[in-house]
N, C-alpha and C positions, 0 to 999 in steps of 0.2 A: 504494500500500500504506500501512496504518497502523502503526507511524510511519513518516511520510515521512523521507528523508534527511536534511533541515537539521532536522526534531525530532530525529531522532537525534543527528546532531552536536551539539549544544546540551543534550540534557540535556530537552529540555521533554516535556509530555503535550501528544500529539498527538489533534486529535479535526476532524470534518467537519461544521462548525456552518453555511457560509457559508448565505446564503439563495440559492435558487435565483428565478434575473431572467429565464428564458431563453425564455418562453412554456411552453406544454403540458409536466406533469410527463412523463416518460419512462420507462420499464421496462425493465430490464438486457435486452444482446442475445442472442437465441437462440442456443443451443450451435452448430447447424443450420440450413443453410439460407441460403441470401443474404438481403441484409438488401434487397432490392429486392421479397420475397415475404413478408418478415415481416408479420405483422398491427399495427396502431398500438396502440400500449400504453393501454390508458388513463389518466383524467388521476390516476387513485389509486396507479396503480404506485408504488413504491419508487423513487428518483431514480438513476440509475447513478451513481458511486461512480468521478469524473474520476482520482481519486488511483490506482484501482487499474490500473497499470501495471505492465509489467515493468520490475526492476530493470537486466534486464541492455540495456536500452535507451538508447546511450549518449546519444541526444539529450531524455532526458528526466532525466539526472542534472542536481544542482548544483553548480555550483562555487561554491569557497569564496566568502562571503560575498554569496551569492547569495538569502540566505532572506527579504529584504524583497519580493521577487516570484517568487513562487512561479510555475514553470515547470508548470504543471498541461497536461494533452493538451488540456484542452478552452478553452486562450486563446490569444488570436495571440501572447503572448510567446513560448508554446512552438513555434507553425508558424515562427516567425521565424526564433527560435533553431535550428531541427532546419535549414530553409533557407540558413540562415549555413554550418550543420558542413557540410553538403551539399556547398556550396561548397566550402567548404576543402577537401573528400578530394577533389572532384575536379578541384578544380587541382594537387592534389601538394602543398598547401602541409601541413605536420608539424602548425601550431597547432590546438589546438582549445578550445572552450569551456570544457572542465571540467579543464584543467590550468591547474595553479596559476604564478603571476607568475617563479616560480624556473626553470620553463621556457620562458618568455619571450624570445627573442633582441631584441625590441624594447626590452627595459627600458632599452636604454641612449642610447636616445632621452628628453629633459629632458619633467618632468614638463607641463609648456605646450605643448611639441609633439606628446605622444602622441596618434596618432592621425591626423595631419597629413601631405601630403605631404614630403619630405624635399627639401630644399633646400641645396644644395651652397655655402656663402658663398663669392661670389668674393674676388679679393684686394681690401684695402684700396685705395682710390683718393680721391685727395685733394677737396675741391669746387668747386676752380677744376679741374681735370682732366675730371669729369667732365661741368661745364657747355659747356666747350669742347667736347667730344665729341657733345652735344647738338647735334641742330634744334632750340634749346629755343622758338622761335617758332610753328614747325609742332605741336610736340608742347601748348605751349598750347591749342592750336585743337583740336587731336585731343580733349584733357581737359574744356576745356568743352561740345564742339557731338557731342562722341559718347560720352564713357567716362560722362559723368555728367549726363546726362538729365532725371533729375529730383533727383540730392543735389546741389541745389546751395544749396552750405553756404559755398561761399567768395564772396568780391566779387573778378570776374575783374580790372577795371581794376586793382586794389589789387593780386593776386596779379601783375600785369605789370609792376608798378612796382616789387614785391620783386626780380624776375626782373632787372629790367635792370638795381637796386643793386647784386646778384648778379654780372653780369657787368663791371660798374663796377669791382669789388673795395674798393667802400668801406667795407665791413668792419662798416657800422654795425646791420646786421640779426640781430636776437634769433636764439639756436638754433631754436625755434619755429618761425621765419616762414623759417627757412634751409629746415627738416625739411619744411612746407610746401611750397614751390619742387620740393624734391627728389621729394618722392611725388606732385605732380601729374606733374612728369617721370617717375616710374616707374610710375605706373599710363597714362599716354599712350604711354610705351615696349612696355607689354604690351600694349595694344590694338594698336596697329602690329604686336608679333611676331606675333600671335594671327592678325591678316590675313595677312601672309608664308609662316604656316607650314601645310601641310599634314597634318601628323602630328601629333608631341610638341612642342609650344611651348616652346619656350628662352626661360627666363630668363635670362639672362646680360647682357645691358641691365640689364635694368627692376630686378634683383635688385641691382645695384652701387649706382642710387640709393637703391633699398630701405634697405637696410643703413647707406649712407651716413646718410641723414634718421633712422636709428633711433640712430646717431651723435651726432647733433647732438640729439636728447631727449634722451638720456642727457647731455648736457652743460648744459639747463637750470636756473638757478637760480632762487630769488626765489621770488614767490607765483605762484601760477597765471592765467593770463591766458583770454582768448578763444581766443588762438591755440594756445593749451597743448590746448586742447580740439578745436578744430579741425585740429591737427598728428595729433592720434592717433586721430581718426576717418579722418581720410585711410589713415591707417596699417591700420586695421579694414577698408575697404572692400579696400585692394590686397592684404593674406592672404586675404581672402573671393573674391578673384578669381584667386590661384596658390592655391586648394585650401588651404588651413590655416582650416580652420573653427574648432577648436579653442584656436589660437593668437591668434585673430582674437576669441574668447569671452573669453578673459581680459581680452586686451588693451581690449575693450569695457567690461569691468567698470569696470576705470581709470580709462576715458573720462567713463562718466557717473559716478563718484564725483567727480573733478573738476568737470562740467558742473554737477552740483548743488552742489559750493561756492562755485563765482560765480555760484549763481542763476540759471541758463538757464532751471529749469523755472518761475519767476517771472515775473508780466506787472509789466510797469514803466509808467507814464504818458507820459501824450504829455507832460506839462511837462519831462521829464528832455530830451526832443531841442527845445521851443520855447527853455529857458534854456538852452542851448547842448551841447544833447548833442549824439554823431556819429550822423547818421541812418545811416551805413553800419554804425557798432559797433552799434547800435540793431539793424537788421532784419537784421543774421549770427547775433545774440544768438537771434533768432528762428527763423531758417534754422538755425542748426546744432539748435537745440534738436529741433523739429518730426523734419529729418532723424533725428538719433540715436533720436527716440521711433519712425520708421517703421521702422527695421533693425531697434529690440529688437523689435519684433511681429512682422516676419518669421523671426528668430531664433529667436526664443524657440518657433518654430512647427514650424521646421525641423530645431532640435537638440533638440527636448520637453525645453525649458527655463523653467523661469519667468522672467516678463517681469522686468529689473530697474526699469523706472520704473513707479510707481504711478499712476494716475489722479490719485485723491484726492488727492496731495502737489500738483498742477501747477495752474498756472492761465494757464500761457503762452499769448499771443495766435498766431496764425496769423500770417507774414508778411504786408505789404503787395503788394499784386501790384503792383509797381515792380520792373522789372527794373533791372539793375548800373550803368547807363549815366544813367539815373535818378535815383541816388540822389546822385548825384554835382551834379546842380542844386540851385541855392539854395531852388527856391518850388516843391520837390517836396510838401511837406505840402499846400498846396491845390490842385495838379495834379489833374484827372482824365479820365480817356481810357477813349475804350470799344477802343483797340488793341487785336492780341492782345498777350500778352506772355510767354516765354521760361520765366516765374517761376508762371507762373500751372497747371502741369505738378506743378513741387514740392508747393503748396497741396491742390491735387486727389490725389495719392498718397499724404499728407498723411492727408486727409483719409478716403480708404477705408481705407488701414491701421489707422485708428481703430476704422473700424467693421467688418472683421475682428479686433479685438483683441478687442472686444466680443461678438462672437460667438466666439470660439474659448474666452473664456472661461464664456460661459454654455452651452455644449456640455460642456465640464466640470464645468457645476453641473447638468445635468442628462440627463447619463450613463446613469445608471442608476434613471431617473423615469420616469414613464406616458407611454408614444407621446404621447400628445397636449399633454404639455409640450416636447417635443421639434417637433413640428409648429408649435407656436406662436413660439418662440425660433427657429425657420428662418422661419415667414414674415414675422417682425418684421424679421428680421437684411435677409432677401429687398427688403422694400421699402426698407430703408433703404439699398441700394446701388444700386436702381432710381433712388430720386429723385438720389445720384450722381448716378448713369449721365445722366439726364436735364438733370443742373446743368453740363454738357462743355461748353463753347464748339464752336462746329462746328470748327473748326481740329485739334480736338484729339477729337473726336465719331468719327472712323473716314469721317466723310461725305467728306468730300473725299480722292482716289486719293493713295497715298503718294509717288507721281512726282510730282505738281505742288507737292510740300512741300520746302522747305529741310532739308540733311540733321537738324537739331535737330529742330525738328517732326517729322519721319518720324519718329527714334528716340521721342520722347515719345510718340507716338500709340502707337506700340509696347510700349513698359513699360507706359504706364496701360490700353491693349486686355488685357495679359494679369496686368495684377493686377483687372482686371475680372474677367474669368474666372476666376482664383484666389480670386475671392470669393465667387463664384457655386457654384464647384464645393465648397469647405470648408464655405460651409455647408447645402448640400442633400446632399452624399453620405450623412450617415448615416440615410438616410432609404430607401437600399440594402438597410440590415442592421434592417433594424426589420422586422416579424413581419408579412407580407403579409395573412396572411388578415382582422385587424380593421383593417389600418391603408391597404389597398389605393386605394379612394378619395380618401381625405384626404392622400396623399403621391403621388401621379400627375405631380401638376404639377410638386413637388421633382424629380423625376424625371428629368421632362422636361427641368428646367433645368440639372442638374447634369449631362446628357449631352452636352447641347446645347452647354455653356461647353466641355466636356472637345472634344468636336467644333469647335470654333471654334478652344481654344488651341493644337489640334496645328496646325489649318490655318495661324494665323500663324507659328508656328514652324518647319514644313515650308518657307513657303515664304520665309524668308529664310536663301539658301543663299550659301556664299562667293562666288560671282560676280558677289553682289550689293551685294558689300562685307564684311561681316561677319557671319561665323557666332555668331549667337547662342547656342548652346548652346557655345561652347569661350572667350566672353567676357564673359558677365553671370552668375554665381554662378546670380543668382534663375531664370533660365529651366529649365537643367536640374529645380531643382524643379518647377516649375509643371509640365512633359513628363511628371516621374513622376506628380505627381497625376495627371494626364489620363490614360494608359496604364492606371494603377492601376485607376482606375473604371471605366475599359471594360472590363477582365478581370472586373472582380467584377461588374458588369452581366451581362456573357456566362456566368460563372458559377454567377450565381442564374437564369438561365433555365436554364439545362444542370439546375439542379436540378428544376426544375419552376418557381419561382417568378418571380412577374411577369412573365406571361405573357400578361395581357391588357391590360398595357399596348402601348400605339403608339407609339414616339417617332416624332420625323421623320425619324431618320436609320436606315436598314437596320442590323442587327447583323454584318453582313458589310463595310460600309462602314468601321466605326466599327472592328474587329476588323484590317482593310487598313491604316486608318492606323496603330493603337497598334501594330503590327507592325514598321511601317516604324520611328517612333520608337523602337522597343525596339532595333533593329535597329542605328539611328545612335545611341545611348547604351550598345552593347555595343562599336562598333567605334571611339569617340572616346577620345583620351586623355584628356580631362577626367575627373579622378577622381572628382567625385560624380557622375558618368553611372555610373560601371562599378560604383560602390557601390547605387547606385541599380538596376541591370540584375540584380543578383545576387536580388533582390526580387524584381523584374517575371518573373523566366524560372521564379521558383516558382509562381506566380497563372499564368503562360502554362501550365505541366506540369498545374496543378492543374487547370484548364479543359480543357486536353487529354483527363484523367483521364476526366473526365465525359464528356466525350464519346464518348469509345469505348466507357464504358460501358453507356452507353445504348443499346436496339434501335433499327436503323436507322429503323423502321417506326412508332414515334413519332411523330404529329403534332407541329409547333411552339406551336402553337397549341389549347386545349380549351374547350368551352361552357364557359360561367360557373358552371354547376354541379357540370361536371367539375373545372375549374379549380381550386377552390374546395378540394374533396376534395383533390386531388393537391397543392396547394400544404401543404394542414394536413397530410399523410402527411409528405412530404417534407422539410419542416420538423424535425420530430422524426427521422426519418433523417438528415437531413444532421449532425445533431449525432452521432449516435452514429458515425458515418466516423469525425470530428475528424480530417480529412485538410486541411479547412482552418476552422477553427472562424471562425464570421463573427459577432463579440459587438461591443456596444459599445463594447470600448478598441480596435477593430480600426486605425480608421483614423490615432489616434493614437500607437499603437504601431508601424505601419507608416510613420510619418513619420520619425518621429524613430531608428528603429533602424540606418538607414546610416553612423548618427554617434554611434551608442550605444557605450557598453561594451562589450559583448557584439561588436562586428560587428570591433574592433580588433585580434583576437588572429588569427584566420586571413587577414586580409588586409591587414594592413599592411604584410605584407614579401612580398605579391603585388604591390602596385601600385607599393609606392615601393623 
């Protein structure tokens, strides 16, 4: 209706200027009649008029200070949103979107934790207490050879040698490199409960170092060091793996406002290490930097945040592919070995993160541009992860069975296999929602690829199951995401066929197959307690009803398939029908709005005090 709600609240003249992007203008729906008999409007009609809604719809009100995105029927903010309240009624929970903060029973969770799993501080415990208590030997080996795969941002000899001052009680070791010691021990703790436990993973370990090493920050003085920087990215990764995204975002801001006042994002000279620099402070300088610019791309992707490091300001070199043991010899600078090497995982992750940053950002410059700029920023983005893909060393290529690999290698093949796919899939999906009738040929292949990765990353994820060691989805933050991208895309696959569209595409893999898997994983992310699964699931089971929907719609009697001239027709009808549903509107801020809404605003008031 004109005016909308927040013109009202505010006092403004409300008016319906925006330009319509959405293909073929549309004509208001029939009084009568199902809209499956209606005739196609033509392209002169009058544009239906998204605002006019019932008021008394309560998933289409705002709540307060909501008028910067407007909840209109015809964007995913509003299917999101209506899917969220959904949720909440029927879990029982009271919260809902459009009541204001004063009914809030969460408010009294600190403004950095809102939103986050709730975490019970154990008692204080002293740090020769806790070290005793430790296998802190074992738990070493746990943090290098499995929790941290490819961040690796510390030099392990060096962090063994804190460790045993540590046990020494020579006293001589910075807060820093204390808080160090402690969160490699409490993220090696958590990977350990995480194997142990069947259900709900106890922190009660890993959370006493936790807290401890956040002790011992709080107690540093002086100017900021390397390790200053490297103590609190440790600190980043183990909230990013007990579920506290939010607290893990702050604390990340920290991180790199420090990293850029010692210059991480700087390249330095090789003269700094021949006239007597530390080639180990030298390539951590490197390591930590690279690492923190790979999590703000993933971040920034997964909470629809902007990135905090800028390209432009950097000019930091890639690490040397010299593993830890390495650096530690004198005539490392003119060493060279075609070995594999441990380091050379980091580089490569490194290095696609880049080039998903690069496209996730040119998908937001061209949003709401002509198909064919969109085509072309996917297949620029496409080859440049192919030649990746191509530059792997076989060790780490997938060619060789993950049984004849050292468990380090196994894991790295693993992470960099599915931020393969993750790159594969971000940037051909929107290539789903783009307007089949002119764009059908020239996006076939995107297609293919972006099904194909979404088909691959569940197959690696399926099958590393606890018996195989470690469940991935209840241990690495990043995989649950990557689950939901893949689920996500094979619903709306399935769902733009249900509609009619693309229809004469082939992929290789049956729609049934693809529909089996994303099932199975929605399935194991409804019944995991890892909390970004079940924020994640609450998405996924709206796009499952929504395909559902269609489908019973639909006469039995329907071919799957129609001539290319039928096809053709039916896809352009349907098109323009599907929008006037707006039962799941499929535009281009679909997929980005879908990303980042599990960790949004809006998803914190009915479920926060569901899960935690």
């Amino acid at each position: 209706m004109i005016p909308c709600s927040v013109c009202s609240d505010i006092g403004a003249t409300c008016s319906f200027d925006a330009s319509y992007t959405r293909g073929k203008l549309v004509g208001p729906r029939q009084p009568s009649g199902s809209a499956q008999n209606s005739p196609v409007a033509p392209a002169s009609a009058p544009v239906v008029q998204s605002t006019q809604i019932s008021d008394a719809d309560p998933a289409n009100e705002h709540a307060p200070g909501e008028g910067a995105q407007a909840a209109t029927a015809s964007s995913a903010y509003s299917f999101l949103k209506r899917a969220w309240e959904r949720f909440g009624r029927e879990t029982g929970d009271v919260g809902s979107l459009s009541e204001t903060d004063h009914n809030d029973p969460t408010q009294v969770v600190p403004v950095l934790n809102y939103g986050d799993k709730r975490v019970v501080p154990p008692p204080a415990s002293s740090l020769e207490s806790l070290i005793r208590k430790s296998d802190g030997h074992a738990l070493l080996s746990t943090y290098f050879d499995f929790a941290m795969p490819t961040y690796r941002f510390l030099h392990r000899q060096t962090v063994e040698q804190w460790y045993k001052e540590v046990c020494e009680g020579t006293n001589r070791l910075s807060p820093a490199r204390k808080a160090i010691i402690l969160l490699v021990l409490a993220t090696a703790t958590f990977f350990e409960e995480s194997h142990k436990s069947d259900g709900e993973i106890s922190l009660t370990g890993s959370e006493s170092l936790y807290q401890a090493a956040r002790h011992e920050l709080n107690q540093e003085t002086g100017r900021p060091r390397l390790e200053s920087v490297q103590s609190r990215f440790a600190a980043c990764l183990y909230l990013l793996h007990t579920s506290r995204p939010n607290e893990a975002w702050y604390l990340f801001g920290t991180t790199i406002q420090i990293a850029l006042i010692i210059g991480l994002h700087q390249r330095r000279s090789a003269e700094n290490v021949q006239l007597g620099g530390d080639i180990i402070i030298q390539e951590c300088r490197k390591r930590t930097f690279w690492a923190i610019s790979t999590l703000d791309t993933y971040l920034s992707i997964i909470l629809g945040r902007p990135v905090l490091i800028h390209d432009g300001d950097c000019d930091q070199q890639l690490p040397a592919e010299l593993d830890d043991e390495e650096l530690s010899k004198p005539d490392i600078i003119s060493r060279s070995s075609s070995r594999d090497r441990i380091i050379a995982a980091s580089i490569l992750h490194a290095r696609i993160a880049h080039i998903v940053r690069q496209a996730a950002q040119e998908q937001g410059r061209v949003a709401r541009k002509q198909d064919d700029r969109k085509t072309e920023a996917a297949t620029k983005a496409g080859n440049e992860v192919a030649a990746w893909h191509a530059s792997l060393p076989v060790i780490l290529s997938g060619a060789v069975h993950p049984t004849s690999l050292v468990p380090v290698y196994r894991r790295q093949v693993a992470v960099l296999g599915l931020a393969h796919k993750h790159a594969i899939m971000l940037i051909n999906r929107p290539m789903l929602l783009m307007e089949p009738v002119r764009s059908m040929l020239s996006t076939k292949s995107h297609v293919e690829s972006c099904l194909s990765a979404a088909d691959g990353a569940l197959d690696v994820l399926m099958a590393h199951t606890p018996s195989e060691g470690y469940a991935p989805l209840a241990s690495l933050w990043f995989t649950s995401y990557v689950a939901f991208n893949a689920v996500s895309i094979i619903y709306v696959w399935a769902i733009q066929r249900a509609r009619g569209r693309l229809q004469s595409m082939q992929v290789p893999v049956s729609d049934d197959s693809l529909l089996d898997k994303a099932q199975s994983m929605q399935s194991h992310l409804s019944s995991s307690s890892y909390a970004p699964g079940l924020r994640y699931n609450a998405v996924l089971r709206e796009l499952r009803e929504e395909l559902q929907r269609l489908q019973d719609r639909r006469p039995s009697s329907q071919p799957n398939a129609a001539t290319p001239l039928q096809s053709s027709n039916v896809l352009e009808q349907d098109f323009n029908l599907g929008f006037q549903g707006l039962e799941l509107p499929l535009d281009p801020d679909f997929w980005s709005q879908m990303d980042s809404f599990p960790f949004g605003e809006l998803s914190w008031t009915p479920f926060h005090s569901l899960v935690y």
